[in-house]
N, C-alpha and C positions, 0 to 999 in steps of 0.2 A: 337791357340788351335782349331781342328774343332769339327765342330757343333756333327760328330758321337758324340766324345768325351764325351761334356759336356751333350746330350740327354741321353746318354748312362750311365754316371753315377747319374743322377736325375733321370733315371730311376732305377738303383739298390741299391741306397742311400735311395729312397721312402720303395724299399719292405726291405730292409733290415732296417730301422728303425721301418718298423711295427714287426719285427724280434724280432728285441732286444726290445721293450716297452711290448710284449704281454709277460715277461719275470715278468714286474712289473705291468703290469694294461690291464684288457680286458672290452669291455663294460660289457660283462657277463663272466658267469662262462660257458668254452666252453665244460665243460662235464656236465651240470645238464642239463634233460630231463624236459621240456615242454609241452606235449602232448596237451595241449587246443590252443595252439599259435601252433602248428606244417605248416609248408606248404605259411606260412604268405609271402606275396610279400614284397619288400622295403619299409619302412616306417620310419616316425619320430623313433618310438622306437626303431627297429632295421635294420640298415642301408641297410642292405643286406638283408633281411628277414630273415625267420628260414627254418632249414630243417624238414625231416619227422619225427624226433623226437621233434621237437619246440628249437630245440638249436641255436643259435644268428650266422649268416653265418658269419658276420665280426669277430667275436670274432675265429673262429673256422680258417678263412682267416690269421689270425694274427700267430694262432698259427703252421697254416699249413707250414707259410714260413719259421718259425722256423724251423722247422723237416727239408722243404725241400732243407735247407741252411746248415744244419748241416750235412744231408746226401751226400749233394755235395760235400760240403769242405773236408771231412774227407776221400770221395773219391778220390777227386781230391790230396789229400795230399798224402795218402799212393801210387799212380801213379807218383810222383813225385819223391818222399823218394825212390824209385825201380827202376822207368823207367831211369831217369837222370841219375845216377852211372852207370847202365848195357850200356847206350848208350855212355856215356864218355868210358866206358873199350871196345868196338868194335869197337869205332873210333881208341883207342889207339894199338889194335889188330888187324889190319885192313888184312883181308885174312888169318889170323889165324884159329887154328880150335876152338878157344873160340871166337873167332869175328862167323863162322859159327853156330856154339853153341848158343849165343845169340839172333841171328835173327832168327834160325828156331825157336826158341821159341818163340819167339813173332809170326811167322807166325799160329802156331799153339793157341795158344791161341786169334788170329784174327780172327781163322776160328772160335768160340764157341762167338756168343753172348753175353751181360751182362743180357739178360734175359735167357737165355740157364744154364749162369753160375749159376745165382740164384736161377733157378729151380732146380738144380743139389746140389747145397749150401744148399736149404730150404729141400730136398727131405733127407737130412741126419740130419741137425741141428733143421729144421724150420721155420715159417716167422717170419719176423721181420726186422727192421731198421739194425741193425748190420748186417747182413745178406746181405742186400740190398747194404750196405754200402761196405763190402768185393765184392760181386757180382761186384760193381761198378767200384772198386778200382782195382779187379785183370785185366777188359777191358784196363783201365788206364794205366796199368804200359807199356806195347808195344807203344799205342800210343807217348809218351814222349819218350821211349828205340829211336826209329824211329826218331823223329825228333834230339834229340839230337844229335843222330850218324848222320844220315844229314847233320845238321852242322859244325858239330867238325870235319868233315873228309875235309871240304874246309880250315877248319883253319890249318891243320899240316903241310900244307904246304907252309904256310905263311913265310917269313923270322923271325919273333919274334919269331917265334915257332923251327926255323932250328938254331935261336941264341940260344935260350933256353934248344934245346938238345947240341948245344956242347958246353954249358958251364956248363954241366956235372948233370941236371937234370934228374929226371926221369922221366918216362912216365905220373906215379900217380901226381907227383906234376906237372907236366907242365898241366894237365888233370886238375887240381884245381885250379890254380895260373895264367892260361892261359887260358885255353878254356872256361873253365866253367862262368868264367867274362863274356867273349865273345858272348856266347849264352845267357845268360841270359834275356834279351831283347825279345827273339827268346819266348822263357820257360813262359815268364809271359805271352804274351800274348794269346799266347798255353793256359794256366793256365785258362785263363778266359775264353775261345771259351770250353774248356773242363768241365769246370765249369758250362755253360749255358745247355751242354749235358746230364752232372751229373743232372739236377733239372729235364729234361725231361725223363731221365732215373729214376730217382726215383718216377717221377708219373705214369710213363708207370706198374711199377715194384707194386706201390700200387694200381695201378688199377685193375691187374691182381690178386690181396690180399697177392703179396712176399714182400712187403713192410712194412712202420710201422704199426704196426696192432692197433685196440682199445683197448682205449679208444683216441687214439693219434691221432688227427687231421692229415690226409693228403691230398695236393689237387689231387692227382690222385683216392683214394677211396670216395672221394666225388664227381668224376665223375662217379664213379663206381656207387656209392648208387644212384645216381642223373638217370640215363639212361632209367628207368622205369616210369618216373614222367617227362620224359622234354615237354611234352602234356601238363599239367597244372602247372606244377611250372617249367618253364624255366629258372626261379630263378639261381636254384640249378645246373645246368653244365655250364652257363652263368656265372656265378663268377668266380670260378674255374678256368675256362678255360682261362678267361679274365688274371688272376692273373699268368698263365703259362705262357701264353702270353707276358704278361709284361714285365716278370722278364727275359725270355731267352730275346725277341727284347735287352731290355734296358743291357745282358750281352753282346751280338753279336755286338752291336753298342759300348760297351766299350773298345773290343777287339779289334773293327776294329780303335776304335780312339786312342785307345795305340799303335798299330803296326805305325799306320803314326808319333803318335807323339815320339815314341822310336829310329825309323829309320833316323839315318841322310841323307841318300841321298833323301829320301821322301820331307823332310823340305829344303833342299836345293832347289830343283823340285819349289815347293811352293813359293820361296821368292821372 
């Protein structure tokens, strides 16, 4: 097992259990205002200090990764649940006019941004998390469309695949039964490098205020709020930014340790 690997998941096993506990237990209460403690540096009481309202930065850290784990994943999912299918169906269409159909669309939706999109999103609905999360989600689904047809178009013509059509399959099941096994490997690790995008796109997305909005801790609008004050409390984009940090390295390095460790000719290389 390499070192990416096992870095890589001690690094997202760390923010994602401060995820799930800040579900049951925070040092404080990360929405009750402070004002007498506002601006506070690290200390015994509160770890991280407090921000310009005196609310406990760890507590608000905790809650952040929540949001910004829940807004990745559910992007990341709905890109998947989309991308994956449409790219299984123009591999299996391959020079058809629904194989051309497929890609110009995703070309087109490549060219608009997932901040472009959720300006566009927000500019009709709103801000907010959902939002962000759609925003995120529709970048998503081309990304995976792409890779999946990528793949699956080296596999059809494989001999397993040239048994499999003539012993009287169809496209759709050989596409579920055959490829989709096949790439999967490919998909997860995709999943996680997209994953680590998702958390930078949702801070980028709350920085800008398309994100989750208050009273809901996010670390990208705690950089926002932070940007005016990093003169005297550097506290406040010092953490944040740290905790961004963290969590893409330690997903980037899980990505890169699952692709070696999923790949057989990698581990054969290796031995």
């Amino acid at each position: 097992m390499s070192r990416n690997l096992i870095l890589g998941a001690a690094l997202s096993s760390l923010v994602l259990m401060a995820a799930l506990m800040s579900f049951i237990w925070t040092p404080y209460d990360h929405a009750v205002l402070n004002i007498p403690a506002k601006l506070q540096p690290p200390n015994a009481q509160n770890w991280f200090g407090t921000d310009h309202f005196g609310r406990d930065m760890f507590s608000m850290i905790m809650v952040g990764a929540r949001t910004s784990i829940a807004v990745a994943l559910v992007a990341v999912g709905i890109g998947m649940t989309l991308g994956v299918p449409l790219g299984l169906t123009a591999a299996a269409r391959k020079g058809s006019w629904l194989d051309e159909f497929i890609m110009r669309g995703n070309d087109l939706v490549f060219a608009f941004p997932s901040l472009v999109i959720a300006i566009l999103i927000t500019a009709v609905f709103g801000a907010g998390a959902i939002n962000a999360i759609i925003a995120i989600g529709i970048f998503n689904i081309p990304v995976f469309a792409r890779i999946t047809r990528g793949a699956a178009l080296s596999l059809w013509e494989r001999e397993f695949i040239l048994a499999a059509r003539v012993s009287g399959k169809g496209a759709a099941r050989i596409s579920a039964e055959h490829i989709l096994p096949n790439v999967a490997n490919l998909l997860i690790v995709q999943g996680t490098i997209q994953f680590s995008l998702g958390i930078l796109a949702e801070a980028g997305l709350s920085y800008v205020g398309l994100g989750a909005q208050p009273p809901t801790p996010s670390w990208g609008r705690m950089l926002a709020d932070a940007q005016t004050m990093v003169s005297f409390a550097p506290h406040l984009a010092l953490i944040p930014g740290l905790a961004i940090i963290m969590t893409v390295l330690g997903l980037n390095l899980l990505g890169d340790g699952l692709r070696d460790w999923l790949d057989p000719r990698i581990r054969v290389a290796r031995a």
